[in-house]
C-alpha positions as CSV (number, residue, x, y, z in Angstrom):
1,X,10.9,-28.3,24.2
2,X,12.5,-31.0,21.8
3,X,14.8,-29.7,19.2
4,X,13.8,-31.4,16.1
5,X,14.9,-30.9,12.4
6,X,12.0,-28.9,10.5
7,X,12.5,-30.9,7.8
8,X,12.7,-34.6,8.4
9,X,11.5,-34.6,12.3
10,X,14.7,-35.9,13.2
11,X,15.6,-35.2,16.8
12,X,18.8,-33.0,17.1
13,X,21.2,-31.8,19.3
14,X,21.9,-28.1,19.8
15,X,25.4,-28.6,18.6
16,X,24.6,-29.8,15.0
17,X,25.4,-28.0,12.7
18,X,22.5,-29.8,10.0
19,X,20.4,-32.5,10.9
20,X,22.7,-36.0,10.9
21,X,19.7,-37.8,8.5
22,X,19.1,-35.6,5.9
23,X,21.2,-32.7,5.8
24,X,19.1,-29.5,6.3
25,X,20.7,-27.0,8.2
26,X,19.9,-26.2,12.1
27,X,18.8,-22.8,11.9
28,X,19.5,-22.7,15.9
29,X,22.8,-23.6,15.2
30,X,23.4,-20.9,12.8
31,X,22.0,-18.4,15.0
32,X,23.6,-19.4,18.5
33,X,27.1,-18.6,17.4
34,X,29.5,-16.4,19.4
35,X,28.3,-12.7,18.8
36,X,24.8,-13.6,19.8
37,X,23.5,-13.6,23.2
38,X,24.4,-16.8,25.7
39,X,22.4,-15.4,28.4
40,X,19.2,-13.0,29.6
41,X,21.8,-10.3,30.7
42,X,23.0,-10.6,27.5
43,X,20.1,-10.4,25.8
44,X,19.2,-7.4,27.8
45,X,22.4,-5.8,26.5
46,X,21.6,-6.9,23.3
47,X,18.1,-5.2,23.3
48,X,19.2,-2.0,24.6
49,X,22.7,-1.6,22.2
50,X,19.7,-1.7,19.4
51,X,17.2,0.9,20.6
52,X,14.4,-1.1,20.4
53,X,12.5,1.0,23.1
54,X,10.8,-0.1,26.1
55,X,9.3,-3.7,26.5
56,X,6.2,-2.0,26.8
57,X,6.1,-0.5,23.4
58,X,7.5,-4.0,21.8
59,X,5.8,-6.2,23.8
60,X,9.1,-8.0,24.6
61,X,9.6,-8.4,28.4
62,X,13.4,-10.0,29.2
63,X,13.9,-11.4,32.7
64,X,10.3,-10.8,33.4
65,X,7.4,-12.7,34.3
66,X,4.7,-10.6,32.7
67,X,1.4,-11.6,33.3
68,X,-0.7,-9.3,30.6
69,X,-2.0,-10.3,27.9
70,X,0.1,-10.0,23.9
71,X,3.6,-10.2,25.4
72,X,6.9,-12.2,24.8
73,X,9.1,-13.1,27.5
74,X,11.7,-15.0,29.1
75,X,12.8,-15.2,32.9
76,X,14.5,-17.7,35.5
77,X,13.4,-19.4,38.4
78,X,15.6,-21.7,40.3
79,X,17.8,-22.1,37.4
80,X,14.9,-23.0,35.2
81,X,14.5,-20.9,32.3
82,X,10.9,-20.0,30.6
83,X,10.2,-18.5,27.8
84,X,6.9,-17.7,26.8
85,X,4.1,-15.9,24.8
86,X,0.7,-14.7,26.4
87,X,-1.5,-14.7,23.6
88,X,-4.8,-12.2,23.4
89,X,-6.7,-13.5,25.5
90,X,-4.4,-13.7,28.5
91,X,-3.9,-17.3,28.3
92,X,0.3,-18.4,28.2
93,X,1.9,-20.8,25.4
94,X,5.3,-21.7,26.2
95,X,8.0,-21.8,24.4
96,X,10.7,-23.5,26.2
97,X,11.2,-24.1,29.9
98,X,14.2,-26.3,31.3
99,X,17.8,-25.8,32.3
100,X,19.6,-24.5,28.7
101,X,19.9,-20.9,29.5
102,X,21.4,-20.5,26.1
103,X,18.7,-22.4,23.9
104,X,15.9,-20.4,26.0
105,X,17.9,-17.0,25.3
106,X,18.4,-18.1,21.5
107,X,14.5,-19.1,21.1
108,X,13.9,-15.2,22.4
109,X,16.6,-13.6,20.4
110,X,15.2,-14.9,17.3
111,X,11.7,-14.0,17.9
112,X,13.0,-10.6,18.4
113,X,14.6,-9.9,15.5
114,X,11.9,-11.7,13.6
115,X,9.1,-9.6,15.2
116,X,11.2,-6.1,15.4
117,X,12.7,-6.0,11.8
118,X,9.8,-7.3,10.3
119,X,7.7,-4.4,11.9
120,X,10.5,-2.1,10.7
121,X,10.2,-3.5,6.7
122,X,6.3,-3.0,7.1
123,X,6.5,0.8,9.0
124,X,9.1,1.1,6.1
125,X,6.8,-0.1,2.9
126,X,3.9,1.8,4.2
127,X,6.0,4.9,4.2
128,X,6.9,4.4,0.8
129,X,3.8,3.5,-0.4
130,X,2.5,7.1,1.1
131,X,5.5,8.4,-0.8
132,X,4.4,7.2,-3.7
133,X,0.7,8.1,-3.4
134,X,2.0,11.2,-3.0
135,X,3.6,11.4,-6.0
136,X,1.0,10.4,-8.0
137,X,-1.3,13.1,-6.5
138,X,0.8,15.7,-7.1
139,X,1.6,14.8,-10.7
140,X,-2.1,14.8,-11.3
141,X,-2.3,18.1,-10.7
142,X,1.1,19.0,-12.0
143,X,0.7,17.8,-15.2
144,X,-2.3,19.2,-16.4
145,X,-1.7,22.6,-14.5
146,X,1.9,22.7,-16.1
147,X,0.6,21.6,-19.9
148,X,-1.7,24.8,-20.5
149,X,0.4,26.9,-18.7
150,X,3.7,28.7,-20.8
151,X,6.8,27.0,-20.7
152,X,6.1,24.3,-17.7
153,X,5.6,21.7,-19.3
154,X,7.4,18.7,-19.5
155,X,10.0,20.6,-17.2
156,X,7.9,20.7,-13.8
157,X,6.7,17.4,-14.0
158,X,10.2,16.1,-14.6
159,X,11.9,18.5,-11.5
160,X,9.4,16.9,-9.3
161,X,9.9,13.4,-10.6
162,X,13.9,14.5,-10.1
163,X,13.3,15.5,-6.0
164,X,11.2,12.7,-5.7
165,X,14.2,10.6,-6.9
166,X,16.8,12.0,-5.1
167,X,14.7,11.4,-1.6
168,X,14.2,7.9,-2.6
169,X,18.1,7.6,-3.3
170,X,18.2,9.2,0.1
171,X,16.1,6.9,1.9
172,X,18.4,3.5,0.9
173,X,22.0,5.3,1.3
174,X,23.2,2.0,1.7
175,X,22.4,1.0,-1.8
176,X,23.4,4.5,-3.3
177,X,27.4,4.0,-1.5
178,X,27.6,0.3,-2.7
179,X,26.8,1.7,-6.3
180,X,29.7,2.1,-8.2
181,X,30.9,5.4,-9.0
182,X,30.4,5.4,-12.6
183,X,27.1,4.2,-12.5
184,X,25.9,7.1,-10.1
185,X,27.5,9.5,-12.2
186,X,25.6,7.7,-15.4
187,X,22.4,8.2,-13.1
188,X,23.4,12.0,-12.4
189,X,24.3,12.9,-16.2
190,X,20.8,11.0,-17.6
191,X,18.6,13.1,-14.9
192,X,20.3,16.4,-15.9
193,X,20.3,15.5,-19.8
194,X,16.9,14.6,-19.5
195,X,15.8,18.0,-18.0
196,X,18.1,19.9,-19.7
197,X,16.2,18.5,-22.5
198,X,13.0,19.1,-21.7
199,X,13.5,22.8,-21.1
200,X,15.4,23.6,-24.5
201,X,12.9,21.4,-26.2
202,X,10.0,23.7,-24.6
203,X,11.7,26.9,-25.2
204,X,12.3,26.1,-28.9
205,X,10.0,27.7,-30.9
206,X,9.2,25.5,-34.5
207,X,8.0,26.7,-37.1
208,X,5.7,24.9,-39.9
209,X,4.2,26.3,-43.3
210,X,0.2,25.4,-43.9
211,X,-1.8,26.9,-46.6
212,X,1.1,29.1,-47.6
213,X,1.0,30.5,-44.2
214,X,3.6,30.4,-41.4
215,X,2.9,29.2,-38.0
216,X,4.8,29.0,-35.2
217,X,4.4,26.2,-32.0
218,X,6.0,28.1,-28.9
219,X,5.2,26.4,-25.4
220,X,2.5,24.1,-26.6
221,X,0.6,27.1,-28.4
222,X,0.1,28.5,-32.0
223,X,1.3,31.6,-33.3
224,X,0.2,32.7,-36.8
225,X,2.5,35.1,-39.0
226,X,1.1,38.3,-40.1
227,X,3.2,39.5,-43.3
228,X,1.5,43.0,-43.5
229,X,2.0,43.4,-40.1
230,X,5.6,41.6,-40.0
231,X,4.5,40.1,-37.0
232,X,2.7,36.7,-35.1
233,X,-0.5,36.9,-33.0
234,X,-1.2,33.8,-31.1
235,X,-4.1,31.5,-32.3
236,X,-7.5,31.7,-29.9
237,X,-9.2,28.9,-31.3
238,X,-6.9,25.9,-32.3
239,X,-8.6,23.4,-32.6
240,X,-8.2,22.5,-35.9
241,X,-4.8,24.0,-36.2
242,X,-3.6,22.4,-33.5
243,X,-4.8,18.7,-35.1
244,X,-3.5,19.3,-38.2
245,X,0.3,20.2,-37.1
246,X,-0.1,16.9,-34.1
247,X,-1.3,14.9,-36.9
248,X,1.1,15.8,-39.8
249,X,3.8,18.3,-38.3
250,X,6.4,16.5,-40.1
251,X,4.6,17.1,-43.1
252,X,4.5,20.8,-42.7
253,X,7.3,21.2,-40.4
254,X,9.4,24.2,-41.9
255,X,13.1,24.3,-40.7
256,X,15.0,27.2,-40.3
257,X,17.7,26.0,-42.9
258,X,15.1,26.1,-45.6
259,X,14.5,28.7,-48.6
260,X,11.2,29.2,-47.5
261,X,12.4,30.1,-43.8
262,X,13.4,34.1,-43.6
263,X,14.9,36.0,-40.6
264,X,11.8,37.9,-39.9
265,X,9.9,34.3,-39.3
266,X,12.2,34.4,-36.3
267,X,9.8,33.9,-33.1
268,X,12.2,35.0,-30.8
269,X,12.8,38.4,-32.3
270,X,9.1,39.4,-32.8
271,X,7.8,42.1,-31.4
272,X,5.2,40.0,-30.0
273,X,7.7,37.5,-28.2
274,X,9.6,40.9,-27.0
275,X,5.9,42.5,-25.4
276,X,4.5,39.2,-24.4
277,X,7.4,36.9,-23.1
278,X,10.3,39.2,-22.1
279,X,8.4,42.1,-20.6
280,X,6.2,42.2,-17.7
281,X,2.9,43.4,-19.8
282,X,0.7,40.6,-18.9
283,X,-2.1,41.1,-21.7
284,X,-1.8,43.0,-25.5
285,X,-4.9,43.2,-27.7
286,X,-2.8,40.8,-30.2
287,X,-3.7,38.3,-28.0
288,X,-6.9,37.9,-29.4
289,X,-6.3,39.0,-32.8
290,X,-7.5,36.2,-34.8
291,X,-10.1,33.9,-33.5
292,X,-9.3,30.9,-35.6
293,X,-7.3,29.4,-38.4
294,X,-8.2,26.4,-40.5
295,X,-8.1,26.0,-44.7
296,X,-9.7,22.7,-44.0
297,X,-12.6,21.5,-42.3
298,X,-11.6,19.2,-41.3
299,X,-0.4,-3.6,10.4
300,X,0.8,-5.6,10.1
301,X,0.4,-7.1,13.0
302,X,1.5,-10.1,15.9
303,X,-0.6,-13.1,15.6
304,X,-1.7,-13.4,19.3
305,X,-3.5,-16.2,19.0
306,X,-1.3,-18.7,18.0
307,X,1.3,-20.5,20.1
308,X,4.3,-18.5,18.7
């Protein structure tokens, strides 16, 4: 095989470092330098140090003459070294054959690593595209599930997004140690504040005044205050409540430093949040007290066909 320079076709010697017309580097010279392997038992050490697995599983048969079909190989016969690829359909392209042990071990070594980590990135991008189907599927459920249901929402969501995150960190440890300290502590401290936030913000009840009523939002439902009976009952039918605050809540939004706020608008210290939320009873005929409330109507794979 004739060394040439991929670039200007300029033939070249193994020892140049670029090509002596143009300048583009030898990449065979970049590669054959002392830590890589010189010979086949080299290369075999080579293989094995990495865990590569059997030739049969890699396809990658060194010091053999394998005669099956999709293989790479390289072997010697009376100091001539071949190496070779027999494509699909059992026919043999060669790659080199001659006396330049080194050059035939070099053309090997780089179809190796080229074969072998490339498999590796694909096995790698398909697990993480898995991962993040995954994800996804979950979250479709999780998010809905968690939205009607008390207090889960945005909190679940955001825990699984967080353990999702933390395996991914796991997965490239190399990247997560080069980061510098104060930027995984950033990334710590803007996870935790953002769930910490999610579960006070869920947990606080607010309080809004419509049509001289009070009503209270608590866990993505509405709770309507009952002067007479100093106490809220939760609000069946929404609806229109429900658009109303979403569409104008700062309008009506009532805050708890205001003249029109009392203590006994408190959410937290109803009897209803004491018999409904802190206590085991799982249903009270409050529940359904008032029906509605509205004052408007509103494979990669080899290529074994080709040569190399």
């Amino acid at each position: 095989m004739d060394l040439i320079c991929e670039n200007c076709g300029t033939y070249l010697n193994f020892l140049d470092k670029q090509c002596p017309l143009c300048g583009h580097a030898n990449k065979y010279y970049m590669q054959n330098t002392s830590f890589t392997p010189q010979t086949i038992s080299e290369l075999k050490d080579w293989y094995e140090s990495k865990g590569f697995g059997p030739y049969e599983s890699t396809r990658f048969f060194i010091g053999i003459d394998y005669k099956r079909p999709k293989a790479f190989g390289i072997y010697e016969t009376n100091g001539i070294f071949t190496v070779y690829k027999n494509k699909a359909d059992g026919s043999r392209a060669i790659r080199y054959k001659g006396p330049d042990e080194a050059f035939a071990v070099n053309e090997l070594y780089l179809k190796i690593k080229e074969e072998l980590i490339d498999r590796k990135y694909h096995r790698r991008e398909d697990a993480s595209l898995l991962v993040y189907l995954q994800y996804f599927a979950i979250m479709l459920v999780a998010v809905p599930v968690s939205y009607v249901s008390r207090g889960a929402f945005p909190t679940v969501p955001l825990f699984i997004t967080f353990i999702y995150a933390a395996a991914y960190a796991e997965a490239r440890i190399d990247v997560v140690k080069k980061m510098h300290p104060i930027k995984k502590v950033g990334i710590v401290s803007l996870l935790c504040s953002v769930l910490i936030f999610s579960a006070v913000y869920t947990n606080t009840p607010r309080y809004y005044k419509y049509d001289e009523h009070i009503i209270c939002s608590y866990q993505r439902e509405f709770y309507l205050y009952n002067e007479s009976e100093n106490d809220y009952a939760r609000l069946v039918k929404r609806d229109n409540i429900a658009d109303i605050i979403k569409k104008s809540g700062r309008t009506h939004r009532l805050s708890t430093s205001s003249s029109d706020y009392k203590s006994q608008y408190s959410f937290k210290d109803s009897n209803y949040y004491k018999v409904c939320f802190k206590s085991d009873y799982s249903s009270d005929p409050r529940l359904d007290h008032y029906d509605d409330y509205s004052s408007s109507s509103d494979s990669y794979s080899t290529d074994w066909d080709s040569d190399w």
